[in-house]
GUVO-17024 format. One record per residue: residue in one letter; y, z, x of N, C-alpha, C in turn. Coordinates in nm, 3 decimals, always signed. Atoms other than C-alpha are relative to their C-alpha. Example, Ala and Ser with C-alpha at 12.3 -4.5 7.8 and 13.67 -1.06 7.14 Angstrom:
> type,n.yy,n.zz,n.xx,ca.yy,ca.zz,ca.xx,c.yy,c.zz,c.xx
> A,-0.119,+0.000,+0.089,-0.450,+0.780,+1.230,+0.120,+0.000,+0.090
> S,-0.119,-0.006,-0.082,-0.106,+0.714,+1.367,+0.109,+0.073,-0.077
***
This chain:
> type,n.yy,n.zz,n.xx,ca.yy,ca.zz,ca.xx,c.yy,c.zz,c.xx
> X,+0.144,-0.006,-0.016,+2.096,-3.286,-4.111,-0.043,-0.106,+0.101
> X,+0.051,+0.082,-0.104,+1.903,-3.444,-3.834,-0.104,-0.102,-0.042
> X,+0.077,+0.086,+0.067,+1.746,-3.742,-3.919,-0.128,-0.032,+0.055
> X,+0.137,+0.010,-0.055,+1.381,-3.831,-3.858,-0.040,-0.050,+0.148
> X,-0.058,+0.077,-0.109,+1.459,-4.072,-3.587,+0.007,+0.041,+0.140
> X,-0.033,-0.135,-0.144,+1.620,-3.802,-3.341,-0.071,+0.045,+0.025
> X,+0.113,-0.043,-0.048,+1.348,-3.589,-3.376,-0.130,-0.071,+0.082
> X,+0.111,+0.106,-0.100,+1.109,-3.899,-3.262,+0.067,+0.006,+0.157
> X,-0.104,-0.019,-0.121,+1.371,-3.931,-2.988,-0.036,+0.092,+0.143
> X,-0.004,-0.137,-0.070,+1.357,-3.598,-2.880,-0.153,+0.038,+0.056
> X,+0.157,-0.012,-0.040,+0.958,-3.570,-2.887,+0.001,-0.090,+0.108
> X,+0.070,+0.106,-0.159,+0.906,-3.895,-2.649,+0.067,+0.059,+0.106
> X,-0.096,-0.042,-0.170,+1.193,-3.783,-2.412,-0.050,+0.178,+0.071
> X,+0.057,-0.144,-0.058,+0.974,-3.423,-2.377,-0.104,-0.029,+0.050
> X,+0.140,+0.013,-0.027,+0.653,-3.598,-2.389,-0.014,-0.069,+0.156
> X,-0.011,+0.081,-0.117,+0.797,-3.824,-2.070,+0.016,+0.068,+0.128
> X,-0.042,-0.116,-0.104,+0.973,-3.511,-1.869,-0.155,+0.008,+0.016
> X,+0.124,-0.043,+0.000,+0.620,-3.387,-1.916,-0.124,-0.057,+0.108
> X,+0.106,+0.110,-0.043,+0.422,-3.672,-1.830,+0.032,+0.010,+0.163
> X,-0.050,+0.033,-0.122,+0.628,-3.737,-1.533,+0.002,+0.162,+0.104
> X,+0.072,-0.083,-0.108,+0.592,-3.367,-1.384,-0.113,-0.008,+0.035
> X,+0.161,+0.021,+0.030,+0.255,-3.383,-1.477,-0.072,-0.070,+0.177
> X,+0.046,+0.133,-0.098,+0.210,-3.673,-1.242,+0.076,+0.041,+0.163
> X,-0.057,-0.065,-0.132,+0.454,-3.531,-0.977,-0.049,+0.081,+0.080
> X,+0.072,-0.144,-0.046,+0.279,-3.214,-0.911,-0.190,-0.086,+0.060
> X,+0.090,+0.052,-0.104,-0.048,-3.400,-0.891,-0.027,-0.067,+0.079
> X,+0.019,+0.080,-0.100,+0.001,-3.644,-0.655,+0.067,+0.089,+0.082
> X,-0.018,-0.080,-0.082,+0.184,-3.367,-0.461,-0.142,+0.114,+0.031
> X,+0.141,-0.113,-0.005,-0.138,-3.112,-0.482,-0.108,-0.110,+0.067
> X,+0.088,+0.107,-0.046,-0.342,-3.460,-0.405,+0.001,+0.010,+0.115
> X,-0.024,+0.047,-0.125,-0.171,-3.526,-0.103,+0.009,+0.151,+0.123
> X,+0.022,-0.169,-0.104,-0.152,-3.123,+0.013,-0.142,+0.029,+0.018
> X,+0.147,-0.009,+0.005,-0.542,-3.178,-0.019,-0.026,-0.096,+0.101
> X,+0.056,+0.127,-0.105,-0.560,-3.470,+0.228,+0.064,+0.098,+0.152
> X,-0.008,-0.087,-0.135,-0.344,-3.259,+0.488,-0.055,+0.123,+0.018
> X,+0.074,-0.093,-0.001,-0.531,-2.982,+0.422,-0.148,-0.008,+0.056
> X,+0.113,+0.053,+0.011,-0.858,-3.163,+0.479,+0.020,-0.065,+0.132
> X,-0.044,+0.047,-0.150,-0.736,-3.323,+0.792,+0.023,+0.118,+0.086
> X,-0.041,-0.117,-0.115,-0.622,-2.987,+0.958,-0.154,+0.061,-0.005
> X,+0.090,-0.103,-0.028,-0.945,-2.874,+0.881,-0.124,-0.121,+0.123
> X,+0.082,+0.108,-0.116,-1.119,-3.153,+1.092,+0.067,+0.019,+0.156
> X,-0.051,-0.087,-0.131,-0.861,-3.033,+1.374,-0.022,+0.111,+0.085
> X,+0.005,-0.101,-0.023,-0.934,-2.706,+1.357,-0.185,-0.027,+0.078
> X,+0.158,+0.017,-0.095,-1.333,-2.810,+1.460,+0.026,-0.090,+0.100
> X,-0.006,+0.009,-0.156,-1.231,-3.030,+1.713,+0.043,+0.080,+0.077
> X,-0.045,-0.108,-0.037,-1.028,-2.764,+1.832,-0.154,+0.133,+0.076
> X,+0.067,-0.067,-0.054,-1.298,-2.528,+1.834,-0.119,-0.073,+0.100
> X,+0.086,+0.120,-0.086,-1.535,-2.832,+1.984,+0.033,+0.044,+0.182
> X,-0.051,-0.023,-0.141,-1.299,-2.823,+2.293,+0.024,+0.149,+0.061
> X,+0.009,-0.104,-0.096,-1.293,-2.485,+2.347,-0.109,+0.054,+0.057
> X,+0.147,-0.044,-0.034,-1.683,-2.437,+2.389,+0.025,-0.115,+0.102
> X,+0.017,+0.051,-0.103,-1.645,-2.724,+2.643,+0.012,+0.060,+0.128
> X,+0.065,-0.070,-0.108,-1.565,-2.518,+2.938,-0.088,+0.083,+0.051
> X,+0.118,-0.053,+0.003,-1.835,-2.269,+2.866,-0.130,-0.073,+0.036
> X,+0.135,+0.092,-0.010,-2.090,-2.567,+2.820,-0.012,-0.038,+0.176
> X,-0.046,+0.088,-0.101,-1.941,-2.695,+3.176,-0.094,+0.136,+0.080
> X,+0.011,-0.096,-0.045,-1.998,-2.357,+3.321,-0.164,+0.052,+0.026
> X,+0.180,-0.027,+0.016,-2.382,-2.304,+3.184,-0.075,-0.148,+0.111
> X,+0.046,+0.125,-0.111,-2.474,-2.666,+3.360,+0.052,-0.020,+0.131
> X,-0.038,-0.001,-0.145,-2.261,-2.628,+3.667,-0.072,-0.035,+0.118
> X,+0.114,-0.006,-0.124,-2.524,-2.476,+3.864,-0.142,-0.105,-0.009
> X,+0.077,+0.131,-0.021,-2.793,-2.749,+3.763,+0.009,-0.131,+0.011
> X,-0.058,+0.180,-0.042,-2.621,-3.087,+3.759,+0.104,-0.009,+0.110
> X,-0.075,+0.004,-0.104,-2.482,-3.040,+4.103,+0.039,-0.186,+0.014
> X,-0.032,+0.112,-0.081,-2.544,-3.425,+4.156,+0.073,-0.059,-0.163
> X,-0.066,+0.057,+0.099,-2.360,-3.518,+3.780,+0.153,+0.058,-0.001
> X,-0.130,-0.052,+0.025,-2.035,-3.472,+3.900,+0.118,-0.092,-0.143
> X,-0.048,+0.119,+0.042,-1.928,-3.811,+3.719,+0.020,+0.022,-0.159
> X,+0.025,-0.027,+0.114,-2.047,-3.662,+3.379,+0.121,+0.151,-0.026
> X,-0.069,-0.123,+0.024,-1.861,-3.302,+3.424,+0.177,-0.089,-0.004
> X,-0.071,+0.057,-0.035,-1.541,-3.530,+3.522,+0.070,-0.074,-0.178
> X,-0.033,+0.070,+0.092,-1.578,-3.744,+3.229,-0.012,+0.139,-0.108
> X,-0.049,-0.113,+0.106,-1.599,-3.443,+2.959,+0.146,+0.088,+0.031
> X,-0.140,-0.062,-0.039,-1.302,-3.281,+3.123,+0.129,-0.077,-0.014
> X,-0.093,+0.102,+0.008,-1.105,-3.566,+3.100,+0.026,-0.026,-0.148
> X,+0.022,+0.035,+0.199,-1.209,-3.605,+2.697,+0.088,+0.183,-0.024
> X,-0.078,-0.154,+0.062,-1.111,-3.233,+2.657,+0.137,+0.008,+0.009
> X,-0.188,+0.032,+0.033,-0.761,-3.253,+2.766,+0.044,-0.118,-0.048
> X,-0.059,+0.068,+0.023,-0.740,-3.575,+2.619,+0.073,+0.019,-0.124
> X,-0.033,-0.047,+0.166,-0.780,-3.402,+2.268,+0.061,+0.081,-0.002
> X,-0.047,-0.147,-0.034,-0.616,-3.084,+2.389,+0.158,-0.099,-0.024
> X,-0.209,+0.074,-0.060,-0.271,-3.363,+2.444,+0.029,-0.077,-0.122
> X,+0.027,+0.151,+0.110,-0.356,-3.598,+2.145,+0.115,+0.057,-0.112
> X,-0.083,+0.023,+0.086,-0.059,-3.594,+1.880,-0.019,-0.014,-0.121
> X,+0.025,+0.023,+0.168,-0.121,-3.771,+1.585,-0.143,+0.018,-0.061
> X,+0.162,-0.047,+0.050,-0.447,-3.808,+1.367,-0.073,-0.101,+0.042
> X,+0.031,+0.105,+0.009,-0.537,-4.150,+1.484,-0.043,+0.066,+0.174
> X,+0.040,-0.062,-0.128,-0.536,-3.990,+1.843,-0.102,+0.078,+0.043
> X,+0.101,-0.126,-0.013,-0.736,-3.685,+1.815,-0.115,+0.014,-0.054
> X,+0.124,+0.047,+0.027,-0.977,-3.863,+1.619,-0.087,-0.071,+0.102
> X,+0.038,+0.073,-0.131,-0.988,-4.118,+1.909,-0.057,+0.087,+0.145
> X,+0.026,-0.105,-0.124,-0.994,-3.819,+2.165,-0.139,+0.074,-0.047
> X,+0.121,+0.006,+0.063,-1.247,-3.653,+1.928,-0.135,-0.048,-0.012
> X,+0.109,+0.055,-0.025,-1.490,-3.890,+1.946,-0.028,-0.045,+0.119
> X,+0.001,-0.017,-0.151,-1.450,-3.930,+2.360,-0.092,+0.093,-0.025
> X,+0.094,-0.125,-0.099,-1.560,-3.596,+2.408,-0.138,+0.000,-0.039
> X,+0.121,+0.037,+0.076,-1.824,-3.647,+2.151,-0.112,-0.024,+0.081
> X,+0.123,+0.064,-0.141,-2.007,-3.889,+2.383,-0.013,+0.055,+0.108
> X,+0.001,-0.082,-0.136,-1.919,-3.727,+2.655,-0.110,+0.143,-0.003
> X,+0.087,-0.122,+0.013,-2.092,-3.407,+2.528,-0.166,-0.092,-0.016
> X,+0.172,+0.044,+0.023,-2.416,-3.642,+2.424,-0.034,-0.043,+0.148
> X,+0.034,+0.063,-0.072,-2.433,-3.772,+2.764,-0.016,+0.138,+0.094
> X,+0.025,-0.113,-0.046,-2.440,-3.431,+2.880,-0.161,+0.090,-0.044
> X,+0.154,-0.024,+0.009,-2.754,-3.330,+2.708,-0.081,-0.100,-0.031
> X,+0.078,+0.102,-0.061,-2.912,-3.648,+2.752,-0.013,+0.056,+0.143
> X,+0.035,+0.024,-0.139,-2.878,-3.605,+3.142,-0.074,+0.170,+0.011
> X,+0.012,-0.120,-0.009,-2.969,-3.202,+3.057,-0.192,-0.013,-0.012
> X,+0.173,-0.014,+0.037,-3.351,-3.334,+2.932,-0.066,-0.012,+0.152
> X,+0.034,-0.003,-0.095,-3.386,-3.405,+3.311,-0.038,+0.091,+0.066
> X,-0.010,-0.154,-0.060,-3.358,-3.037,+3.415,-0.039,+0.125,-0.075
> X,+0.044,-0.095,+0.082,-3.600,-2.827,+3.241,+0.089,+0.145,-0.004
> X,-0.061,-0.118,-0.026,-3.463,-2.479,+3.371,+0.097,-0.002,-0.095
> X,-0.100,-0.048,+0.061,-3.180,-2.540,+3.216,-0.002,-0.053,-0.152
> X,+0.025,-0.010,+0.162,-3.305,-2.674,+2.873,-0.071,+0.132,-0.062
> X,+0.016,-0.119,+0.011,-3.461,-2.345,+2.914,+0.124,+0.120,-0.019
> X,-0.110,-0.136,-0.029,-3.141,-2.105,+2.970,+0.072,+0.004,-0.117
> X,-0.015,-0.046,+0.172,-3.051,-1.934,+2.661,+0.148,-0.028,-0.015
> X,-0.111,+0.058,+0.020,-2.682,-1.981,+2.720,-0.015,-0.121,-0.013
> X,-0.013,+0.146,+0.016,-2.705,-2.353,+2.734,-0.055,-0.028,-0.114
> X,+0.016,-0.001,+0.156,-2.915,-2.326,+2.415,+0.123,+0.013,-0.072
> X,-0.082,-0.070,+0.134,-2.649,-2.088,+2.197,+0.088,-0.098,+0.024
> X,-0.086,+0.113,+0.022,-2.420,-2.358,+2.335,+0.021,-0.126,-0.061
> X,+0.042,+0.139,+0.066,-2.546,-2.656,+2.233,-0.056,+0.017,-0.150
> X,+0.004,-0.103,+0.175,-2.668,-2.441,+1.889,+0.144,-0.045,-0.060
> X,-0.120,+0.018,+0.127,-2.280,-2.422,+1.803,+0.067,-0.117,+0.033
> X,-0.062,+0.162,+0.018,-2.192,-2.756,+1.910,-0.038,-0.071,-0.104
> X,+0.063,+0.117,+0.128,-2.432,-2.926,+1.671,+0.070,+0.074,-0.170
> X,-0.062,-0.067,+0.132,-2.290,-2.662,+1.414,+0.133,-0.089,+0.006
> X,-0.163,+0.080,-0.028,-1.925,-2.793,+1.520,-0.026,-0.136,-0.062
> X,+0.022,+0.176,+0.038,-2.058,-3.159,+1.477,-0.025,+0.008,-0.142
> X,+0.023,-0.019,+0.145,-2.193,-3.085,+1.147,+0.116,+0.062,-0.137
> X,-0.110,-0.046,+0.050,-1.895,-2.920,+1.011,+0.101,-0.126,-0.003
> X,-0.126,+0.141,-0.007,-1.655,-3.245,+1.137,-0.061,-0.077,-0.094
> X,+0.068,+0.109,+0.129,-1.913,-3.444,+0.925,+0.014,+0.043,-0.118
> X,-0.067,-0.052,+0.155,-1.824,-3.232,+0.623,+0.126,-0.033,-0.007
> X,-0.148,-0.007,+0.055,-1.480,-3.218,+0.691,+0.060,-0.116,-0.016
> X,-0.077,+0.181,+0.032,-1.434,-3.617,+0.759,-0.048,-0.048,-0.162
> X,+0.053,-0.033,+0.153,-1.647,-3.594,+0.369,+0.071,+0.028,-0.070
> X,-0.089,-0.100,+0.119,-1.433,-3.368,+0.220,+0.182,-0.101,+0.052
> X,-0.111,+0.105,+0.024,-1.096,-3.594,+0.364,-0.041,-0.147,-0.073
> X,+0.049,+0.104,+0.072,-1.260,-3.885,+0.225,+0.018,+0.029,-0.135
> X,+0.055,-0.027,+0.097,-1.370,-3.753,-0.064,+0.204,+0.005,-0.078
> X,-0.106,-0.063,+0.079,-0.965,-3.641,-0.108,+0.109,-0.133,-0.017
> X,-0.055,+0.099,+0.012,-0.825,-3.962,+0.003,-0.042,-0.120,-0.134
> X,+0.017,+0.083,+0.107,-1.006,-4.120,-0.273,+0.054,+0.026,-0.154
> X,-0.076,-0.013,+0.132,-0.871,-3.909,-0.538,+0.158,-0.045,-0.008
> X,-0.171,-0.002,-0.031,-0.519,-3.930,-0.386,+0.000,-0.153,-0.021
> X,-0.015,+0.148,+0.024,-0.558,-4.346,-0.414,-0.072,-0.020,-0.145
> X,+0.052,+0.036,+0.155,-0.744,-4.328,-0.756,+0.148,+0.005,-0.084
> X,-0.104,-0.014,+0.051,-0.407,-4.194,-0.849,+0.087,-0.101,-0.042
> X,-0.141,+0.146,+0.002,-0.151,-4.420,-0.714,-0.042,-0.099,-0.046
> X,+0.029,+0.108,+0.027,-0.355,-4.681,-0.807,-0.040,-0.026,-0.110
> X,+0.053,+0.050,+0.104,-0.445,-4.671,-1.142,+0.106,+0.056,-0.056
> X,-0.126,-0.037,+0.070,-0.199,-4.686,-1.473,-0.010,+0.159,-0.050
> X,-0.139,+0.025,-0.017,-0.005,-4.472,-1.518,+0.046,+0.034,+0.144
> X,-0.053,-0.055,-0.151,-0.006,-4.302,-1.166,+0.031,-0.101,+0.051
> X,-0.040,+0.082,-0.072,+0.050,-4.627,-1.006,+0.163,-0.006,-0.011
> X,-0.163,+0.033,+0.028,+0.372,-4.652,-1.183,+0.134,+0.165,+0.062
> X,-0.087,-0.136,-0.018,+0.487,-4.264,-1.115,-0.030,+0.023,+0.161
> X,-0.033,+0.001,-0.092,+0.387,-4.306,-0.794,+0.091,-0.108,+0.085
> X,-0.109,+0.103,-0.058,+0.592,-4.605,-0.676,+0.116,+0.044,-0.043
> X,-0.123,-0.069,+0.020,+0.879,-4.403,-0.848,+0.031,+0.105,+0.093
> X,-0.024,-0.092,-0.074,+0.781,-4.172,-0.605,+0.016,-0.022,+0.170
> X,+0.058,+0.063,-0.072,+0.730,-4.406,-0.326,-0.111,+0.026,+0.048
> X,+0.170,-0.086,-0.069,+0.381,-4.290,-0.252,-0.092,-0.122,-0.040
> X,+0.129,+0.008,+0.005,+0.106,-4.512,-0.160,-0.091,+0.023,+0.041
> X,+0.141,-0.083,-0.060,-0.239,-4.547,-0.067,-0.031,+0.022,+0.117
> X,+0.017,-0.101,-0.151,-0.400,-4.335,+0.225,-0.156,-0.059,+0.052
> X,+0.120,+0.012,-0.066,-0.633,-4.474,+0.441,-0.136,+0.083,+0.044
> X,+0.098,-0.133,-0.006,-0.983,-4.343,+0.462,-0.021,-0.012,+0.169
> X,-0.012,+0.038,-0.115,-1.136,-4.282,+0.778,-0.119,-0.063,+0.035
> X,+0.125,+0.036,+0.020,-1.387,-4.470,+0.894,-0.095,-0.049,+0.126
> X,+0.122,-0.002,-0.084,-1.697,-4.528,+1.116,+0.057,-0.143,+0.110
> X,-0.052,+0.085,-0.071,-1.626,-4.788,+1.411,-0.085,-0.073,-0.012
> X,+0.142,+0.075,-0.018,-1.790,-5.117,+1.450,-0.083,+0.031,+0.067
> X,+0.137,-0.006,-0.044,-2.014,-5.016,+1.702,-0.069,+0.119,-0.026
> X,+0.013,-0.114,+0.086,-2.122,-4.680,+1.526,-0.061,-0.053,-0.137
> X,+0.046,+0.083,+0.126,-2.232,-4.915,+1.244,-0.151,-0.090,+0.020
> X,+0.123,+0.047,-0.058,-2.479,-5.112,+1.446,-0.093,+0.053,-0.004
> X,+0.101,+0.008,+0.021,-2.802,-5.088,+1.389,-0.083,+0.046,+0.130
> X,+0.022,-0.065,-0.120,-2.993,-4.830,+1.654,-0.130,-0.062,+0.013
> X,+0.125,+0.114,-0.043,-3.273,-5.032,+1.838,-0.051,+0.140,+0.056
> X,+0.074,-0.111,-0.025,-3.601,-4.799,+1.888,-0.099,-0.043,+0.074
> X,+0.062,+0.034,-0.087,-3.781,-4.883,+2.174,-0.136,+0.100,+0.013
> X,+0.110,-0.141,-0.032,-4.160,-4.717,+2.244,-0.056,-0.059,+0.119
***
């Protein structure tokens, strides 16, 4: 007969297998949520840069004398078009960014073409595009924090250092992006 003992035995060493998939699977599902959440911030820069030669195309014919500006967005587009990692294409990412604001900044100069309906629908799904990256850098945030709530608190801390897995950097706003916008009248 099996004595009481064993059976204790036998329960913890199921309750531990358990525990320990448990914990495996979600810090794996965690972390398929952070690259998941990152490709989707790719996928809108992505589409970002492909409305850039269109946008280039609608302003052509009115910013004959902004060659300096068409130059500098072209230069941001293949930078992100070449960019590699995530630290890159964030960096390239936010190039073109400016580059695109400095484009309709210099566009308020040239009524006609704040008039022309293409240059509208363009600048329409850019701000959509922009608004979407601001969800999607949200929603990686939002995932990197569960994925470090994990590792970092008991017991996940411990099942993840068994797993070697730590924490994931969020992403975050630059110092000068933080500064305080001066409003001149």
């Amino acid at each position: 007969m099996v004595h009481w003992w064993l059976w204790l035995i036998i329960i913890l060493a199921a309750f531990l297998v358990l525990l320990f998939l448990s914990y495996f699977n979600k810090i794996v599902v965690l972390s398929n949520r952070i690259d998941n959440a990152f490709s989707q911030i790719d996928v809108q820069l992505k589409k970002r840069a492909d409305l850039v030669p269109n946008l280039i195309e609608a302003v052509k014919g009115y910013m004959k004398h902004e060659r300096g500006i068409m130059t500098e967005v072209t230069n941001a587009r293949k930078a992100l078009l070449a960019a590699g990692d995530m630290s890159q294409k964030l960096k390239a990412g936010d190039s073109l960014q400016n580059a695109l604001k400095s484009i309709f900044a210099i566009a308020e100069n040239y009524p006609n073409l704040k008039a022309n309906e293409n240059f509208l629908n363009l600048q329409e799904q850019l701000g959509d595009i922009e608004n979407k990256i601001a969800y999607s850098r949200q929603f990686y945030n939002d995932s990197i924090l569960s994925y470090n709530n994990t590792v970092k608190t008991i017991p996940g801390m411990w099942f993840a250092s068994l797993f070697k897995k730590t924490e994931k950097p969020y992403l975050e706003a630059k110092a000068e992006e933080r500064k305080n916008v001066k409003v001149e009248f």
